[in-house]
C-alpha distance (Angstrom), angle and dihedral (degrees) to the residues before:
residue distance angle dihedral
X1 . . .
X2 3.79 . .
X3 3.62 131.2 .
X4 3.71 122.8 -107.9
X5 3.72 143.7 -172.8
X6 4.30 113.2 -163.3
X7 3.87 100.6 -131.1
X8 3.62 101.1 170.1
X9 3.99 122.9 22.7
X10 3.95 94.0 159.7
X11 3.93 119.2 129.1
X12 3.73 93.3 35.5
X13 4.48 98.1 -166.7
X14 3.57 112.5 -116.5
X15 3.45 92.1 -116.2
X16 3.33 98.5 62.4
X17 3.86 117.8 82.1
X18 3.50 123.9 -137.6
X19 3.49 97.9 -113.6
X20 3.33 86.8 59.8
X21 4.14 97.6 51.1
X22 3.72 132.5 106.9
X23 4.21 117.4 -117.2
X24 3.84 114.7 -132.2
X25 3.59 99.3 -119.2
X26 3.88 107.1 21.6
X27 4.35 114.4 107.5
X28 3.39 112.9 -123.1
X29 4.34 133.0 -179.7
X30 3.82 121.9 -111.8
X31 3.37 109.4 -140.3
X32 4.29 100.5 176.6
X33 3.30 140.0 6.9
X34 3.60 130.5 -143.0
X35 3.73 143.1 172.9
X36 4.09 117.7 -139.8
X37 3.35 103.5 -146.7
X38 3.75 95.7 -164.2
X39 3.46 95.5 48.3
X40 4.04 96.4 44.4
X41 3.60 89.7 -137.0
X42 4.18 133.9 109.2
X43 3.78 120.9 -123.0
X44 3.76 145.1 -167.2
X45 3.80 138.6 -157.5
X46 3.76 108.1 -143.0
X47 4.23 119.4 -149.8
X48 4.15 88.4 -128.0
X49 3.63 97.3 52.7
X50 3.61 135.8 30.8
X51 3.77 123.9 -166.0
X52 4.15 107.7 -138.1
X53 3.68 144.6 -159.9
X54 3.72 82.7 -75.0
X55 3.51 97.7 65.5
X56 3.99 96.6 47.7
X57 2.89 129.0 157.7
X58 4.21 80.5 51.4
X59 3.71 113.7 75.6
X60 4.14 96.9 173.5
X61 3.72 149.8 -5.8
X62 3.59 117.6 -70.4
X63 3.77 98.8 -108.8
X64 3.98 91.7 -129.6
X65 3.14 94.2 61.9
X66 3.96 83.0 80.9
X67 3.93 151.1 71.3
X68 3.77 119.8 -131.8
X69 3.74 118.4 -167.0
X70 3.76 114.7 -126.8
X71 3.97 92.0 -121.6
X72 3.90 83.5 61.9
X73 3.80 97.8 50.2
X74 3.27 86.6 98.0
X75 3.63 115.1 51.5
X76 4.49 79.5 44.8
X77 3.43 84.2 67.3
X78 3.80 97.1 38.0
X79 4.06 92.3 52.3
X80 4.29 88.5 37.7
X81 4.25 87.8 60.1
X82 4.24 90.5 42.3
X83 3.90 86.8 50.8
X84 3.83 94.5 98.9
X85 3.78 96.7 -152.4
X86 3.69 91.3 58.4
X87 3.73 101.7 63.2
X88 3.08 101.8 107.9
X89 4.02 99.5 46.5
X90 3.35 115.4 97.3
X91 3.93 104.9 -108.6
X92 4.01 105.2 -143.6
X93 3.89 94.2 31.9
X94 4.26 89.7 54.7
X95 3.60 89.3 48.6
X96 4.02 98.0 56.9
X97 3.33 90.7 44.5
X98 3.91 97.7 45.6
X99 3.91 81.9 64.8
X100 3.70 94.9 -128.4
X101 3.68 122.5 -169.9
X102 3.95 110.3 -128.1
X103 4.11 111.1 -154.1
X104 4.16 129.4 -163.3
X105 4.15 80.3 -164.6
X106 4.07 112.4 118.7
């Protein structure tokens, strides 16, 4: 699991219900990382929350919606290469584009 800080938990999808919602501000654990083709956009399941069959068609957290601290880098990249459906995704290229927020915090 990798340390996370919520940094942006505006436009909340209908879908979604609150219970199930990510707080600006509270530090959560990524558990998996995933890329959604269709949507162009990276994602993560977190250990504290879990998005449900009530929230399809969303299967994860957009990954930008989060702060990694630099110490973790890392073991992101680590879990991002053991994530078998991201194989074929070019690592450093996914991770500028996913926007992701790089802290010095401990």
């Amino acid at each position: 699991m990798i340390k996370c800080l919520c940094i942006n938990s505006k436009n909340k999808p209908e879908e979604i219900p609150m219970s199930k919602w990510i707080q600006e501000g509270f530090k959560y654990h990524i558990t998996h990382v995933y890329f959604h083709p269709k949507q162009g956009i990276q994602g993560a399941s977190l250990h504290e929350v879990r998005l449900g069959s009530e929230s399809l068609p969303y299967e994860s957290y957009r990954l930008s919606r989060f702060a990694i601290d630099q110490e973790d880098l890392t073991k992101l990249i680590q879990m991002i290469e053991d994530c078998s459906e991201l194989n074929t995704i070019d690592i450093e290229k996914m991770l500028k584009e996913s926007e992701l927020v790089i802290t010095n915090e401990n």
